[in-house]
Every structure is written in C-alpha cells, then in structure tokens.
LOSE-118280 format. One record per residue (C-alpha): residue in one letter; x, y negated, z. Coordinates in steps of 0.2 Angstrom, whole numbers, padded with zeros to 4 digits, always signed. Example, Ala and Ser with C-alpha at 12.3 -4.5 7.8 and 13.67 -1.06 7.14 Angstrom:
A+0062+0022+0039;S+0068+0005+0036;
This chain:
X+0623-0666+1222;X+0624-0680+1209;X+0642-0682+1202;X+0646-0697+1190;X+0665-0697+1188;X+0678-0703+1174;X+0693-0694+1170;X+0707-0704+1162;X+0725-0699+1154;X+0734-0698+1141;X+0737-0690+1125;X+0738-0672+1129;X+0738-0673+1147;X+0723-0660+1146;X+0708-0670+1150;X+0698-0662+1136;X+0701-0643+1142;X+0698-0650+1162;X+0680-0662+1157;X+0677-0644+1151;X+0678-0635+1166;X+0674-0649+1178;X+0657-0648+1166;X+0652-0630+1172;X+0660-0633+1189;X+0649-0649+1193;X+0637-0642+1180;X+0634-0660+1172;X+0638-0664+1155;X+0655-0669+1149;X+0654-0685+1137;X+0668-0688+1125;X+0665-0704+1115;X+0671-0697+1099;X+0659-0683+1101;X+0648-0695+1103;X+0654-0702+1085;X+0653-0689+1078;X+0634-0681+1082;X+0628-0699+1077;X+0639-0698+1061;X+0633-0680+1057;X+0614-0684+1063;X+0615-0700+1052;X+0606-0710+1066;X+0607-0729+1065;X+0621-0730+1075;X+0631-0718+1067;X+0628-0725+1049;X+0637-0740+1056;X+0651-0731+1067;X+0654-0722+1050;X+0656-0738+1041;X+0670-0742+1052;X+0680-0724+1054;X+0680-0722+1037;X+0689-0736+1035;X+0700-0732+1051;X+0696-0746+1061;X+0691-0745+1078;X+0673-0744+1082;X+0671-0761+1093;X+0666-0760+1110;X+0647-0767+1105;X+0643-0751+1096;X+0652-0742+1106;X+0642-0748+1121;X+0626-0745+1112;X+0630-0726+1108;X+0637-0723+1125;X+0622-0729+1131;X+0611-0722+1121;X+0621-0703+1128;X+0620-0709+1146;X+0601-0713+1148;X+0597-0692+1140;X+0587-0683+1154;X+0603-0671+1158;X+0612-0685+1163;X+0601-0693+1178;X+0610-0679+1188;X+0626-0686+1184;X+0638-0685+1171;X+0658-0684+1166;X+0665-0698+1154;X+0680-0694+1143;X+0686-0708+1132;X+0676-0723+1141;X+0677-0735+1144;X+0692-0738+1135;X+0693-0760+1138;X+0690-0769+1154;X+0676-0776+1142;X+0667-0758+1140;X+0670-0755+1161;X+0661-0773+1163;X+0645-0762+1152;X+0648-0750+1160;X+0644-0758+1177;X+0630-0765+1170;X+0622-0749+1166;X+0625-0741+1180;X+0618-0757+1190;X+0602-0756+1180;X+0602-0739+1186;X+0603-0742+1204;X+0618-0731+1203;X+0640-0734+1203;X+0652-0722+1198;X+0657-0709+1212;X+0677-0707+1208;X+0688-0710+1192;X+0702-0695+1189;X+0718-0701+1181;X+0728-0684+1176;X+0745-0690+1179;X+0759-0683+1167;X+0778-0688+1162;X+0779-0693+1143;X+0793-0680+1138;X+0782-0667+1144;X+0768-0674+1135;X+0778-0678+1119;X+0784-0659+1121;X+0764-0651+1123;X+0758-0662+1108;X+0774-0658+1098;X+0770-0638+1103;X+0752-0643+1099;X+0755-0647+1081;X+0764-0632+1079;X+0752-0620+1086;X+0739-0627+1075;X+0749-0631+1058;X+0747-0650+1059;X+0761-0661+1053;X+0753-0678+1059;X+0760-0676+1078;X+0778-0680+1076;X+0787-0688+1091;X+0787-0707+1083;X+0768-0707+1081;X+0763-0698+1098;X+0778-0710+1109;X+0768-0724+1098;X+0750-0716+1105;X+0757-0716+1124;X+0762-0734+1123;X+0744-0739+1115;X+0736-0728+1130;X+0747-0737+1143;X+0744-0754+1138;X+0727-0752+1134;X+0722-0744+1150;X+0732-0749+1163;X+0720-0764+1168;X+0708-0750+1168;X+0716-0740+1183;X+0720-0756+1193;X+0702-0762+1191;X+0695-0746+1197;X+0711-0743+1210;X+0706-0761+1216;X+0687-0752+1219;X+0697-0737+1231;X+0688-0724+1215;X+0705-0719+1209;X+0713-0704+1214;X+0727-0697+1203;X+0732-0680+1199;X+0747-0674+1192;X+0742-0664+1177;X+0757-0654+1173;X+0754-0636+1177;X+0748-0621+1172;X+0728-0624+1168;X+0722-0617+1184;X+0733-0627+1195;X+0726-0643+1190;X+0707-0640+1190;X+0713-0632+1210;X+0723-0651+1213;X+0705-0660+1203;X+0694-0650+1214;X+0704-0654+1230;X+0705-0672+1225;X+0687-0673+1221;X+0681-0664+1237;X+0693-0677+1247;X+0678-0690+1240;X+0664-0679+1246;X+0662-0673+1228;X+0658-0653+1230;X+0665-0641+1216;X+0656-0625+1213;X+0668-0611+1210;
C-alpha cells in the first residue's frame, strides 16, 4: 500500500527518530528538507549553489527554492510508492505547492501526524540533548524562542489540514517505543497499515 503522510512537531518532540522508523515500518523514504539542503549543498547541484548562498548567510532558504528541491526529491522513482515529509511544508504557502504537486500527480496526502508534546518537557529533552552531545547553543532562552517560532509558524498549518479531517495528533511524550505503538495505531485508524 501506497503511504504519503507528514509528521509535524516541535523542536525535540522526536519526529526525527519516529520519520526513522515509520521509514522502515512503511518502507518509504523519510524526507527531511534540511537533508535535502544539505545533499544539494554537498553535490553542488544548481539548487544547492543557491540554497548555500542563503544558509551561509543564515537566512532562510524561501519557499520558491525550497519548493523546487522538494520537488525535485518527490518526483525520484522511490517516492511514487509514497513517501514521509519532515520539515515541509513549513508555510501555508509551501502547503498550497505542495497541493499542487500532489494534484499533478493525480494523488493527496493520506494523514498528517502532529507529535504532540508539553514545552517544559520539551525544553527539558533539548536541554538533556545539549548536554549529551557537548553543545552549548540549546540553552532555555533560545530553544522557548524556537517553540514559539514553531507555533506561530505552523499553527495555520494544523488547522488547514485539521480542516481537511488528515490530522490526527499523538502525544509524543514517552518512552521511544510507546509512541511509534500510539503512530502506528493512529495511522491504522486511517486504513494506513504498519509492518512490524
């Protein structure tokens, strides 16, 4: 069966550890958008010449280019089987592509996971995070500051595809185990089947 799905969170809710196990699970490739950045940066296509341009100076990369290398990702042969998006779309702009695409396709997205988790404890796993791996960047200013750049910015997100009956959220507090079980059980409500 053909799963295209879209998980959705914030900082250190876990979506990077469940994409990779709903990836062998649904056995479709996971698709982060900065690993997306980054093959194009370290292939020097085209596109990443120019994405580079604009990390390098830390700005965002805009939704146009964006679009383009999200595209570019989606329309590789292991994806007509369907695929999991982490990171996009990130704007209602980018969702309107998105559609688009899809449309072209003769195809829609199949269910869009929010991870669902409580800032303190986020703040706490990022904080524990940083610690774990030496960093001195995550400090509770800057990651409360990353939360409230993830809720404004994709709030419209959840209420557009909510609006579409695609959402179902999951709580994402857990051990690691537990919430791929709650994904799998939440996705199977939608007639998406998990392989064990």
């Amino acid at each position: 069966m053909s799963a295209r799905l879209l998980l959705i969170g914030p900082p250190g809710a876990g979506k990077g550890t469940q994409a990779a196990r709903l990836r062998d699970m649904l056995r479709v490739p996971a698709i982060s958008t900065g690993d997306i950045f980054r093959q194009n940066v370290r292939e020097e296509t085209p596109l990443g010449v120019k994405a580079k341009a604009y990390m390098d100076a830390g700005d965002n990369v805009p939704d146009s280019l964006t679009n383009d290398l999200v595209r570019d990702r989606l329309e590789q042969a292991d994806c007509a089987s369907g695929f999991l998006l982490d990171g996009y779309p990130r704007t209602l702009d980018q969702v309107a592509y998105l559609d688009s695409f899809l449309a072209e396709h003769d195809t829609a997205m199949d269910v869009v996971v929010e991870l669902v988790a409580d800032p303190d404890v986020v703040v706490e796993r990022l904080r524990q995070r940083a610690l774990d791996q030496g960093r001195s960047d995550d400090d509770e200013s800057v990651v409360r500051h990353r939360l409230e750049i993830y809720r404004q910015q994709t709030a419209p997100l959840i209420g557009v595809y909510e609006e579409r009956g695609l959402l179902v959220k999951v709580d994402g507090i857990g051990e690691i185990d537990e919430v791929t079980g709650r994904i799998a059980s939440a996705l199977a409500e939608r007639g998406v089947v998990v392989a064990g």
